[in-house]
N, C-alpha and C positions, 0 to 999 in steps of 0.2 A: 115826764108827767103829763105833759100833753095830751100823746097819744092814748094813756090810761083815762084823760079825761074826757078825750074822744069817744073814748069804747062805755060811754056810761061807768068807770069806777067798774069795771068784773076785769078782774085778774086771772082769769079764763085763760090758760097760757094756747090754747086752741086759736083766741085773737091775735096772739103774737108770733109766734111762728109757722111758717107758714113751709107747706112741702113744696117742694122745687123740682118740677119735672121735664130732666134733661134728655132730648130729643137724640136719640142713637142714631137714627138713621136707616133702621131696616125696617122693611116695611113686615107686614104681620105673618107675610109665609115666612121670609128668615126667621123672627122673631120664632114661631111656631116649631121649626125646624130646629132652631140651637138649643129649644128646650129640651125638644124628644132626644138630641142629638146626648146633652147634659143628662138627663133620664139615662141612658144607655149606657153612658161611664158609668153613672152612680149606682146601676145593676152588675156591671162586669166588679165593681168595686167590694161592693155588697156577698158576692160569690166567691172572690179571692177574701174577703174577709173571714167567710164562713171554714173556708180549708185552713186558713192561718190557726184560727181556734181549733180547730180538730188536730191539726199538729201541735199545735203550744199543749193541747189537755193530753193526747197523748205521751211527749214527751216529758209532763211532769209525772205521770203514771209512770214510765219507765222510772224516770230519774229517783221516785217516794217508794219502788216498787221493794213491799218490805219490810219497811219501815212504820213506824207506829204512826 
């Protein structure tokens, strides 16, 4: 109750929690570099996703091929 009567009474949950920013350790080229690096999987991921659907639709066309 204090701390609410510190803050002038606004229950403003922005005054009470607060973000917490934990220091990794790499400096901004790492930093910069395991993004692009992250970017590059989620592009090779992106393209194996796209052929998985082209066989899953095809394979359901064989498998419906026919049928009403």
């Amino acid at each position: 109750m204090e701390e609410v009567k510190e803050q002038d009474y606004s229950l403003n949950p922005g005054r009470y929690v607060g973000v917490v920013i934990e220091e990794d350790g790499k400096t901004e080229e790492e930093f910069i570099a395991e993004v692009l690096d992250l970017n590059s999987q989620l592009n090779k991921l992106e393209e194996e996703a796209l052929k998985l659907t082209s066989v899953i639709g095809h394979n359901i066309r064989f498998l419906t091929k026919g049928e009403a």
